[in-house]
N, C-alpha and C positions, 0 to 999 in steps of 0.2 A: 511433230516431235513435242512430246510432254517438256515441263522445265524439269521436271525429275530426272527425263533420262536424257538432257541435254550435258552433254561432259563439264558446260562450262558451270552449269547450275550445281549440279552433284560431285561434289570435291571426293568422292570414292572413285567415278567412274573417272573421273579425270586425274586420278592417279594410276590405275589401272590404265589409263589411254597411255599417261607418261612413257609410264612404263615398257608398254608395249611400242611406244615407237623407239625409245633407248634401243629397245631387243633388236629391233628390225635394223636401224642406221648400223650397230654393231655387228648384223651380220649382210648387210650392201656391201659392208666396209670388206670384208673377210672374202665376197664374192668379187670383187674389185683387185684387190691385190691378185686372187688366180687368174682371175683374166690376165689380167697385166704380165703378170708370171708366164705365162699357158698360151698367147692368144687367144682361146677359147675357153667354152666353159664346159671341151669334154673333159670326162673325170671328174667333174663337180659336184658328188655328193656329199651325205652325212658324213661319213668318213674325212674325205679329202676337206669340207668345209670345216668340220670339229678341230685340224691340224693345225687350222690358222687361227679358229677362235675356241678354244676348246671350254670358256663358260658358259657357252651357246647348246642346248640338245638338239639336233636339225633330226630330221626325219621327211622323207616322200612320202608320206603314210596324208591320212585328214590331217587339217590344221589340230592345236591345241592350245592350251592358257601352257604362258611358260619357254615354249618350245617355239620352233619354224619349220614350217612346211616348206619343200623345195618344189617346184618344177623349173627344171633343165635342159635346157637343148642345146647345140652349140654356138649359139649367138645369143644366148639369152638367157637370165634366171629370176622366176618369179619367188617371194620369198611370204608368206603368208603365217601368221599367229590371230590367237582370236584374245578377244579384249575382254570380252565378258561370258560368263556362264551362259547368258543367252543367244550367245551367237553371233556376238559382233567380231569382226575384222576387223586387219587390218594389215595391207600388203604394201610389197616395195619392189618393182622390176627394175632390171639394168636388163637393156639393148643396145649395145657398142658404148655411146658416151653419154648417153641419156638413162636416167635414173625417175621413172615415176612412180607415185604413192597414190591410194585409193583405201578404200573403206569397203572393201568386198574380198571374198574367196576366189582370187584370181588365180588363171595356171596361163594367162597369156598377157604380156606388156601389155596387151590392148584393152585387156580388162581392169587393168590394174590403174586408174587416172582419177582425177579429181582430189586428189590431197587428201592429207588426213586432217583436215579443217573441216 
């Protein structure tokens, strides 16, 4: 990795990172409360997730800048936004009481590890 396109080097991309991980803790948080509410995470989409945090855009569609991507199932929900125009990531899974973060276009917990460090 270049020092240019190191987050910690480029105070753009590292406000873009901020940023995007704000997005994501605000909607873990949002996917947390329906668990809680629900048992599960059926009925968890755009719609039901927009109720609980409605500054949030969610969509199952690609990831986007801005927005959250969902994959759902009923024990799990992977939540994905991209960081930069070129294609960075950056996701947040909850699997019963564990919540991991990664730096990739995940649609399964398993993919979704390594922090956003």
């Amino acid at each position: 990795m270049s020092p240019a396109s190191d987050p910690v080097s480029d105070p753009i991309r590292k406000a873009d990172d901020v940023q995007a991980q704000a997005l994501l803790n605000e909607a873990i948080r949002a996917a947390q409360v329906y668990y809680a509410e629900h048992g599960s995470f059926d009925g968890f989409g755009p719609d039901a997730a927009a109720a609980y945090d409605p500054s949030i855009v969610y969509t199952q569609g690609g990831p986007a800048s801005d927005m959250v991507s969902m994959t759902v199932s009923p024990t799990a929900v992977v939540l994905v936004t991209v960081v930069e125009l070129n294609g960075g990531y950056l996701c947040a899974a909850e699997m019963g009481d564990t919540v991991t973060m990664g730096r990739t276009n995940a649609t399964t917990p398993a993919e979704c590890q390594g922090g956003w460090v």
